[in-house]
MITI-650910 format. One line per field, with one value per residue: x, y, z of N, C-alpha, C in turn. Coordinates in steps of 0.05 Angstrom, whole numbers. Atoms other than C-alpha are relative to their C-alpha. Layout:
REM MITI-650910
n_xx: [X; ...];
n_yy: [Y; ...];
n_zz: [Z; ...];
ca_xx: [X; ...];
ca_yy: [Y; ...];
ca_zz: [Z; ...];
c_xx: [X; ...];
c_yy: [Y; ...];
c_zz: [Z; ...];
REM end
This chain:
REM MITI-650910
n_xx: [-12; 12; -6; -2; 24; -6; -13; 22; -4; 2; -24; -23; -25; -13; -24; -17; -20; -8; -26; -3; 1; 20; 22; -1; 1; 22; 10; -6; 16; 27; -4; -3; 26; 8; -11; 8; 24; 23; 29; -8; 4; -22; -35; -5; -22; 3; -28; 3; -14; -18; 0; 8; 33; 19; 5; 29; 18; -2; 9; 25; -1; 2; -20; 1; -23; -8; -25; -28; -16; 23; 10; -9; 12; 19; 5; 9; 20; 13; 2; 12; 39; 10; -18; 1; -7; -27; -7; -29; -7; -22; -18; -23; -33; 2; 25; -11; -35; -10; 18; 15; -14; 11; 22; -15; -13; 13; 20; -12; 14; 25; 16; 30; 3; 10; -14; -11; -9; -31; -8; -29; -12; -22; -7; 37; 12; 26; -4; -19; -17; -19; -15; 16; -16; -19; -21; -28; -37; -15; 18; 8; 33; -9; -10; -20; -15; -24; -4; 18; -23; 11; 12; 32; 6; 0; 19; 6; -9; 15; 33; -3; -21; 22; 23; 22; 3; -3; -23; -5; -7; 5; 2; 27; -15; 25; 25; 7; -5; 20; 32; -6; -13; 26; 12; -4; -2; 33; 10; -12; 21; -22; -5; -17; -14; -7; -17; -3; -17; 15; -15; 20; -31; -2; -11; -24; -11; -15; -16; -25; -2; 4; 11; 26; 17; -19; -24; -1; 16; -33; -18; 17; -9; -34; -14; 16; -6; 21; -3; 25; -10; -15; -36; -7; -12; 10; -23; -4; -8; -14; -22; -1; -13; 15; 20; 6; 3; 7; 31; 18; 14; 29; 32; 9; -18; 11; 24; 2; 29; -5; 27; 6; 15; 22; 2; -11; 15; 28; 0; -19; 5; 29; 16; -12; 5; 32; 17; -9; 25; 22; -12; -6; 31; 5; -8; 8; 26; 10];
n_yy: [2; 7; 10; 22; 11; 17; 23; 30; 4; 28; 20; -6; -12; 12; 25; -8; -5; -16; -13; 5; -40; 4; -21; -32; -9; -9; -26; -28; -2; -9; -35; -6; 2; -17; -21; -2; -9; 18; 21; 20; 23; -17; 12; 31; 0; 29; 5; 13; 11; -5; -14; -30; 2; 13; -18; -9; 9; -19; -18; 1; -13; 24; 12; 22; 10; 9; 24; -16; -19; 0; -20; -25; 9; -4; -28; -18; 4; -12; -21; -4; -1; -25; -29; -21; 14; -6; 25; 7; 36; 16; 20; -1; -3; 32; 3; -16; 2; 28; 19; -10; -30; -16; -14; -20; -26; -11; -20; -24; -1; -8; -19; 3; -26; 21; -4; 27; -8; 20; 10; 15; 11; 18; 31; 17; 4; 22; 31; 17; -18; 19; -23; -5; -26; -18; 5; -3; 20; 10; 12; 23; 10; 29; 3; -9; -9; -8; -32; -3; -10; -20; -33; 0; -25; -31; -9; -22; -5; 20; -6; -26; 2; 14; -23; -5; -23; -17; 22; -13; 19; -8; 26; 0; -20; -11; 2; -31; -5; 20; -1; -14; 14; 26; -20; -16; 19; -1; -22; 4; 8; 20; 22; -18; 21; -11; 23; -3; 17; 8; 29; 30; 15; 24; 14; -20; -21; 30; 3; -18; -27; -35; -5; -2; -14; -19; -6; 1; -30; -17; -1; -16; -29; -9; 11; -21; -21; -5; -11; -7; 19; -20; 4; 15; 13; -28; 2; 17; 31; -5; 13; 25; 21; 27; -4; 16; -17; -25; -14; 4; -32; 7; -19; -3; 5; -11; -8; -8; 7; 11; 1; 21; 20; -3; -25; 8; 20; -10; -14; 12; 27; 4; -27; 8; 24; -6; -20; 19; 16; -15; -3; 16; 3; -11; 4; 17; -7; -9];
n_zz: [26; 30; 16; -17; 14; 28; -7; -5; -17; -10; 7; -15; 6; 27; -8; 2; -26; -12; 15; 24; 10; 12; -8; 7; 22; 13; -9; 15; 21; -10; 5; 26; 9; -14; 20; 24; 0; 17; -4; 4; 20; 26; -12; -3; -14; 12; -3; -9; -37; -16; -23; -4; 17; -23; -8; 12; -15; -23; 12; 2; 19; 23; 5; 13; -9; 29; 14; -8; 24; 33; -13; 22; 35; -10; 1; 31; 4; -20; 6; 31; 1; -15; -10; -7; -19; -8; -1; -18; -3; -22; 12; -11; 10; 16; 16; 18; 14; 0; 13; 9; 23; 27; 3; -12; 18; 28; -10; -2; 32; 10; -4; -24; -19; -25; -25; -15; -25; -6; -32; -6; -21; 9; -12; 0; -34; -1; 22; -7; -3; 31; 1; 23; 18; -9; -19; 10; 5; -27; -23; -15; 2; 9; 25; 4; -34; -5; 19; 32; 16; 22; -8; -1; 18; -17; 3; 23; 32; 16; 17; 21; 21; 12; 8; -14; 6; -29; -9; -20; -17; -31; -16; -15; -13; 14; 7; 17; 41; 22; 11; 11; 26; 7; 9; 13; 11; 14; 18; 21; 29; 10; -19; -18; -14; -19; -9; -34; -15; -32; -21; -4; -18; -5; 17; 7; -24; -19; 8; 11; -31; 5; -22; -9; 23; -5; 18; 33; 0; -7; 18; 33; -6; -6; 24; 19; 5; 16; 25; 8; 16; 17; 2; 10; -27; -26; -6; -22; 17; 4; -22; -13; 12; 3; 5; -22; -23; 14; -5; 6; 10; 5; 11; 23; 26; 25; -2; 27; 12; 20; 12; -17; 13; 13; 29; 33; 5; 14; 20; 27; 4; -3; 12; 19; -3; 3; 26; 23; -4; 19; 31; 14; 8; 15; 20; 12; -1; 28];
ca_xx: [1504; 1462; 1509; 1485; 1414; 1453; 1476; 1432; 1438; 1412; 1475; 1514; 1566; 1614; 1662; 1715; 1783; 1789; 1835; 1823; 1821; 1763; 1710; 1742; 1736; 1666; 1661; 1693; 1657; 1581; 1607; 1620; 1549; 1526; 1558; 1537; 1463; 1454; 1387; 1396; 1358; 1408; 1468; 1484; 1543; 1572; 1631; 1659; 1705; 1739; 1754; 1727; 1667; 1644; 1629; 1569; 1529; 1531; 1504; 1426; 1435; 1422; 1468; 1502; 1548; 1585; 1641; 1722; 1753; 1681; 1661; 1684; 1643; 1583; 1582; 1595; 1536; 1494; 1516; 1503; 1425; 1418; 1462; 1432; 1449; 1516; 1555; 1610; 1655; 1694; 1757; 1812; 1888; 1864; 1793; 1826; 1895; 1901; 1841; 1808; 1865; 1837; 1771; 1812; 1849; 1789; 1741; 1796; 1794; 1735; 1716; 1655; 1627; 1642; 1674; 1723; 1749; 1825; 1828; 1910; 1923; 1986; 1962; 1891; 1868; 1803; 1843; 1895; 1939; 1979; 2023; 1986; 1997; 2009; 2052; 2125; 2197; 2216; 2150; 2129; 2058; 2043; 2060; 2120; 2152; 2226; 2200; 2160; 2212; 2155; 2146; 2079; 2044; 2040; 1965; 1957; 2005; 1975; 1896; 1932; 1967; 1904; 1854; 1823; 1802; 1801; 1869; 1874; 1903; 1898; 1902; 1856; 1899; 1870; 1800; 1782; 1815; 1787; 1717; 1740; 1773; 1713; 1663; 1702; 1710; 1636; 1616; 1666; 1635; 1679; 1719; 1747; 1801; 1811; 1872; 1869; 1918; 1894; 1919; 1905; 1944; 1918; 1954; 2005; 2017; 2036; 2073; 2119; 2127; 2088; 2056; 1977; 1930; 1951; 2021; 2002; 1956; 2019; 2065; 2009; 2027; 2100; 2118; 2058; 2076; 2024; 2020; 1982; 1965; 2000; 2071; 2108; 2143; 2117; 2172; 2210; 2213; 2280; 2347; 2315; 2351; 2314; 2249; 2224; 2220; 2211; 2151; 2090; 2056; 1982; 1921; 1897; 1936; 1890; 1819; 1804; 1740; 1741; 1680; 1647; 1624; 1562; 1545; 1593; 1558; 1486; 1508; 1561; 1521; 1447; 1422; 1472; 1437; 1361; 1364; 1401; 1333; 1284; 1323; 1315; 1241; 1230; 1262; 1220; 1160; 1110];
ca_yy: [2113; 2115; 2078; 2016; 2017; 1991; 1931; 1855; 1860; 1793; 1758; 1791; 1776; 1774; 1710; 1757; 1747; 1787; 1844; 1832; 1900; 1874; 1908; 1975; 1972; 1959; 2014; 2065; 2033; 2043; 2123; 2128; 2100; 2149; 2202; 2199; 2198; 2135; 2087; 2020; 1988; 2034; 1986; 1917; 1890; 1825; 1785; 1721; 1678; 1687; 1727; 1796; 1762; 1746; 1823; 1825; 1780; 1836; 1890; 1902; 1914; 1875; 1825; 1765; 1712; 1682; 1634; 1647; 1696; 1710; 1768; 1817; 1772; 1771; 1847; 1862; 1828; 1858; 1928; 1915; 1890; 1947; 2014; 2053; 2006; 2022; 1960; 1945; 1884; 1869; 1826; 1794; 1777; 1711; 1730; 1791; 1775; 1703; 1661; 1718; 1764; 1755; 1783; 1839; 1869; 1858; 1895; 1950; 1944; 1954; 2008; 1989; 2030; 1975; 1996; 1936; 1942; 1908; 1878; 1868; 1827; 1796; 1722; 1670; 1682; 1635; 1575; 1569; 1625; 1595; 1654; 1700; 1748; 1802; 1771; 1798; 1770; 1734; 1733; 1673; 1626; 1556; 1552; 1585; 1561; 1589; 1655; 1667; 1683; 1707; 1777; 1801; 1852; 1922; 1928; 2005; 1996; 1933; 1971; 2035; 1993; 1951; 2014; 2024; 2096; 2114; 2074; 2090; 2054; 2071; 2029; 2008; 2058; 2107; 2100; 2176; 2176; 2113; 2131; 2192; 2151; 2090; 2156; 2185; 2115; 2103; 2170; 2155; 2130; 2077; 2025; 2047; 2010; 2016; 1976; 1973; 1951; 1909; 1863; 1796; 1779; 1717; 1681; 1740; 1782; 1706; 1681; 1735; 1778; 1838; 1833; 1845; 1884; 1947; 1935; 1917; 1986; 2026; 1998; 2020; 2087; 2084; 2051; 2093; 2155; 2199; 2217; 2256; 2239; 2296; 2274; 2231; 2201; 2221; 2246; 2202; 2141; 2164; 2130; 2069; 2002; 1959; 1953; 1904; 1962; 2021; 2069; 2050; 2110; 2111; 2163; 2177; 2157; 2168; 2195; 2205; 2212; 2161; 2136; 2077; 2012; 2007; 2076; 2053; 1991; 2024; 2073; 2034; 1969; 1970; 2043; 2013; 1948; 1980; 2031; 1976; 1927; 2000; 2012; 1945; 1935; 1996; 1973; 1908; 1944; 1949];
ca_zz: [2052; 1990; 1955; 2006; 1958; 1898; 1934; 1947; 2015; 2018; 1992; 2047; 2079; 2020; 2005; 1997; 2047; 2104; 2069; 2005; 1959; 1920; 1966; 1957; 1890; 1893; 1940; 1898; 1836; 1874; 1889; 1822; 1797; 1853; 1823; 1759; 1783; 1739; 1747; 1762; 1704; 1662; 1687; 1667; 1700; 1664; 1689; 1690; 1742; 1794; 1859; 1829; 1782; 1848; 1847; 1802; 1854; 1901; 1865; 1850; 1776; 1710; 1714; 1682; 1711; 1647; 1621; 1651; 1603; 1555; 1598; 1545; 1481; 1526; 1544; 1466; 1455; 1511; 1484; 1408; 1427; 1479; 1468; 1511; 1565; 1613; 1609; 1663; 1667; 1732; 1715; 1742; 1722; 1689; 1659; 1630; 1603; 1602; 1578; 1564; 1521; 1461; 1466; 1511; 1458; 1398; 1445; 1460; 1375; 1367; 1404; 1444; 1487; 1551; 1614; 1641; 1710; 1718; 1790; 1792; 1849; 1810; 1830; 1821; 1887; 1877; 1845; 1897; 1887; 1811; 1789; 1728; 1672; 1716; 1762; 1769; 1747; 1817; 1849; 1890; 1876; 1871; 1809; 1816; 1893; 1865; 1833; 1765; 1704; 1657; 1645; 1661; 1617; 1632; 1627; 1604; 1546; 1527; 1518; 1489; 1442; 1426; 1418; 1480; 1477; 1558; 1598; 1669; 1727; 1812; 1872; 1922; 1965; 1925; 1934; 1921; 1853; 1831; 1839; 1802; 1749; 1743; 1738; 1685; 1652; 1647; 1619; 1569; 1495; 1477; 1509; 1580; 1617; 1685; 1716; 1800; 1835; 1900; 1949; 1958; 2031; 2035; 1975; 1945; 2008; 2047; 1996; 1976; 2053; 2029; 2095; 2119; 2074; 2109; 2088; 2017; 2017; 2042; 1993; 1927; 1967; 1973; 1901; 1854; 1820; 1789; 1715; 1672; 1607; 1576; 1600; 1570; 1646; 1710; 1748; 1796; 1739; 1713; 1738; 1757; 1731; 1767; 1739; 1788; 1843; 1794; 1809; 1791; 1746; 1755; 1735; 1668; 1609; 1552; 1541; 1457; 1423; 1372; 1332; 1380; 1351; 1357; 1323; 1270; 1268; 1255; 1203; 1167; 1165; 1189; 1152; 1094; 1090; 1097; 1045; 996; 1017; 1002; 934; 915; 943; 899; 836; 841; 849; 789];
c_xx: [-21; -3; -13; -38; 6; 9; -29; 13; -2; 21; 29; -2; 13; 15; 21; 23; -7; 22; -3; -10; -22; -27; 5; 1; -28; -15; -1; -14; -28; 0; -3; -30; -14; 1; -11; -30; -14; -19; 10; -9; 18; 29; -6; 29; 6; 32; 2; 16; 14; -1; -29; -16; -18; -20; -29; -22; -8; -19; -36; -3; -14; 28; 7; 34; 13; 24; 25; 8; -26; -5; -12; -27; -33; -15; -1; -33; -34; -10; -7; -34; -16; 23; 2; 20; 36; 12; 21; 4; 16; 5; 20; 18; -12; -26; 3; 11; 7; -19; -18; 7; -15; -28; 2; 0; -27; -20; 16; -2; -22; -13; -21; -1; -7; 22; 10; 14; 17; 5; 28; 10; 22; -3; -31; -3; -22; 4; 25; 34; 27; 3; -24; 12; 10; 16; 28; 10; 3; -29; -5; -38; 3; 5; 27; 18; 24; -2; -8; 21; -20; -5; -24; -10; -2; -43; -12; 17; -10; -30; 5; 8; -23; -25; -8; 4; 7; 23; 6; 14; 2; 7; -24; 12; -7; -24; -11; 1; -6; -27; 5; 4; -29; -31; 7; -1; -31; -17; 16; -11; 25; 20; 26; 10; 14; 14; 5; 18; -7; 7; -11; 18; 0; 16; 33; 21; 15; 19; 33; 5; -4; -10; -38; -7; 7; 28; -5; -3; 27; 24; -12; 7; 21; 16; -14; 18; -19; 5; -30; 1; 15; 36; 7; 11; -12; 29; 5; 9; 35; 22; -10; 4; -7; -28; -24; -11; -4; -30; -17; -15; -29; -10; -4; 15; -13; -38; -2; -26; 2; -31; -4; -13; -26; -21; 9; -13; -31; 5; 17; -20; -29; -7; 6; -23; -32; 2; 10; -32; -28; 10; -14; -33; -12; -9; -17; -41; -12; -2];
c_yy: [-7; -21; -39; -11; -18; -27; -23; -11; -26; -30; 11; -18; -7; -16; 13; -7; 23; 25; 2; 33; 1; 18; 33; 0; -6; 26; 21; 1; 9; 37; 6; -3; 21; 27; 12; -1; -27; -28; -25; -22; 20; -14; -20; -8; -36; -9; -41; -21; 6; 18; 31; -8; 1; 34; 9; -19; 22; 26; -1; 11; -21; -17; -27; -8; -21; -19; 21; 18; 4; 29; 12; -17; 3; 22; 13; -6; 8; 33; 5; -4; 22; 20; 12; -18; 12; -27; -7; -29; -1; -21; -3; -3; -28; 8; 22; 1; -27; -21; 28; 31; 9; 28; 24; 19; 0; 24; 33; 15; 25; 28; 0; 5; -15; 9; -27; 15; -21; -4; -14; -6; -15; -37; -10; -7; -27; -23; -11; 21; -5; 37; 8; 15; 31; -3; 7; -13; -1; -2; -34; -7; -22; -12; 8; 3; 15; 31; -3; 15; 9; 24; 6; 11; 22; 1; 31; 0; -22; 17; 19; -13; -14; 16; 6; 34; 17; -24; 16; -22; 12; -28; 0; 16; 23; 9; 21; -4; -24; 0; 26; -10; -15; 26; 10; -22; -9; 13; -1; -15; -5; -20; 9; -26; 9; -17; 11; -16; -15; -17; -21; -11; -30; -17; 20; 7; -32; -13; 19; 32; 21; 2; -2; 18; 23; 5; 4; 20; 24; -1; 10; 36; 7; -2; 17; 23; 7; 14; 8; -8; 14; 3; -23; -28; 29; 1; -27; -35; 5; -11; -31; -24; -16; -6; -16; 22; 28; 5; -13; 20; -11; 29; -6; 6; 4; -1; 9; -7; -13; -18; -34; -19; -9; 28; -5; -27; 13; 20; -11; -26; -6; 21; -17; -22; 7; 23; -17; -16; 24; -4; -25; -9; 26; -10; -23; 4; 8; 25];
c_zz: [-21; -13; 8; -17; -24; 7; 0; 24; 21; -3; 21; 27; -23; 0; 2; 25; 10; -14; -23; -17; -23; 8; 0; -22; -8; 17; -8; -29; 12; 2; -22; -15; 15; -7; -24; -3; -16; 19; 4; -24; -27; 1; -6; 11; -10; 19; 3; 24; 7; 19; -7; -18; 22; 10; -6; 21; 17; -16; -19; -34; -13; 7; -14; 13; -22; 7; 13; -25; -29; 17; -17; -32; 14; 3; -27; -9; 6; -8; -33; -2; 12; 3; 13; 28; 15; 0; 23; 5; 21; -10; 23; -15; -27; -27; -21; -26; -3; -18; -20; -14; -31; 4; 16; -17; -24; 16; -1; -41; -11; 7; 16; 18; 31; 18; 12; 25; 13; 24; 2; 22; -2; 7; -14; 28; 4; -7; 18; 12; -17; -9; -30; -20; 6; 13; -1; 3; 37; 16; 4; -4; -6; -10; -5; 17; -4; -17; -31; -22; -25; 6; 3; -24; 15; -15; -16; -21; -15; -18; -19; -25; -22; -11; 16; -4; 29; 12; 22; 13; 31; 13; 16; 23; -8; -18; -10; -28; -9; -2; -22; -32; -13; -12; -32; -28; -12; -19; -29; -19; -12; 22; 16; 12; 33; 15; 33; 9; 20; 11; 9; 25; 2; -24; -8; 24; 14; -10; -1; 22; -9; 21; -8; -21; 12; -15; -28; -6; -3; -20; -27; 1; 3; -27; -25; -9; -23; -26; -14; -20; -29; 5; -10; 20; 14; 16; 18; -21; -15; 19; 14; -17; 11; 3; 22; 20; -12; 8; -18; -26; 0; -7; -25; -15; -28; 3; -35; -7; -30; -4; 18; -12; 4; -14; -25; -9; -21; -27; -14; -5; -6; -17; -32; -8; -7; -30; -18; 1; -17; -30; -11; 2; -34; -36; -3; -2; -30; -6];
REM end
């Protein structure tokens, strides 16, 4: 495998659980860099806590291990000093959507050209297993022994609604179409969102009898339903009243070429800014 050069084989084995759907998502993300042919000093890879920050140690890139929920202010930063740069952020439920919503939706905003990568394991695997913002109505977590009565968010209507420009979602069931997806997410110029589904048995799956990582896998394949992003509903969502157990819809929900912030940055601000400074050296010139 190739893809086995982009890794820091010296930090292996990974802390990850047995099962856990974190390593296929950096399997199908490494294809995807594979794919795309890109360099490794062409990659920075920012993230910061939790189960799936734990991802950027692993990987032989630029990297940066940051503050819970800053990921996203870190990587803007990263991509405003260096453009050319690829930026990717592995996230989880918490560093995302919870501590780290704001700077979620201004990035989706804004436009910047930063690839995040939504690891939905519905729980805080690394803290205990305390219910989260994706977690569903009635699930079980330590935070929640008689069942969780907040709604979660729906992740792709949240980024569509916030600006993100690319809004996908897959499971770690399938791995094919998320290197597909994470590929197509990268190449994308502007801010791509890629929401995975993945199973965590040890905390989620134990709590709430979804069974072994197998099972979990099996059910992303039994509950999913694929959409494009030219329908409105994929079939199969129709007639269902209880949302709780309603299909899933995953693939590619939106892809738009919309002007990317830091381009709009340099020409609305910096060009702006320098020819006001010539003009004005000019004008004070004898």
């Amino acid at each position: 495998m190739a893809t086995t050069d982009y890794l820091r084989k010296r930090f292996m084995p990974h802390i990850w659980c047995p099962g856990c759907g974190h390593g296929i998502v950096l399997n199908s993300l490494l294809r995807a860099i594979e794919k795309l042919g890109l360099e490794k000093n062409d990659i920075v890879m920012i993230s910061g806590i939790g189960c799936s920050a734990r991802m950027q140690g692993y990987v032989d890139f630029h990297t940066m291990h940051t503050l819970h929920g800053r990921a996203l202010a870190f990587a803007t930063g990263t991509k405003m000093a260096w453009p050319l740069l690829k930026v990717i952020v592995p996230m989880g439920d918490g560093d995302a959507l919870a501590i780290g919503g704001n700077h979620f939706i201004h990035a989706a905003r804004r436009n910047i050209d930063v690839t995040a990568v939504i690891m939905n394991n519905s729980i805080y695997g690394m803290t205990g297993g305390q219910h989260s913002p994706l977690t569903e109505c009635g699930d079980h977590a330590t935070t929640a022994p008689y069942g969780t009565v907040d709604p979660p968010f729906d992740v792709v209507q949240l980024a569509g609604a916030a600006g993100a420009s690319f809004v996908a979602r897959t499971t770690t069931y399938h791995a094919r179409e998320m290197t597909r997806l994470l590929a197509a997410a990268i190449e994308h110029k502007g801010f791509s969102v890629v929401e995975v589904l993945s199973q965590c048995p040890t905390y989620y799956g134990r709590r709430n009898d979804a069974g072994d990582a197998v099972a979990m896998m099996e059910g992303f394949r039994d509950r999913t339903v694929k959409v494009t992003p030219d329908q409105t509903a994929p079939d199969g969502l129709s007639g269902w009243t209880d949302a709780t157990h309603a299909p899933v819809p995953i693939g590619l929900f939106r892809r738009e070429e919309r002007p990317e912030y830091c381009e709009a940055y340099r020409t609305g601000v910096i060009e702006r800014a320098m020819q006001q400074a010539a003009s004005a050296a000019r004008e004070e010139s004898p």
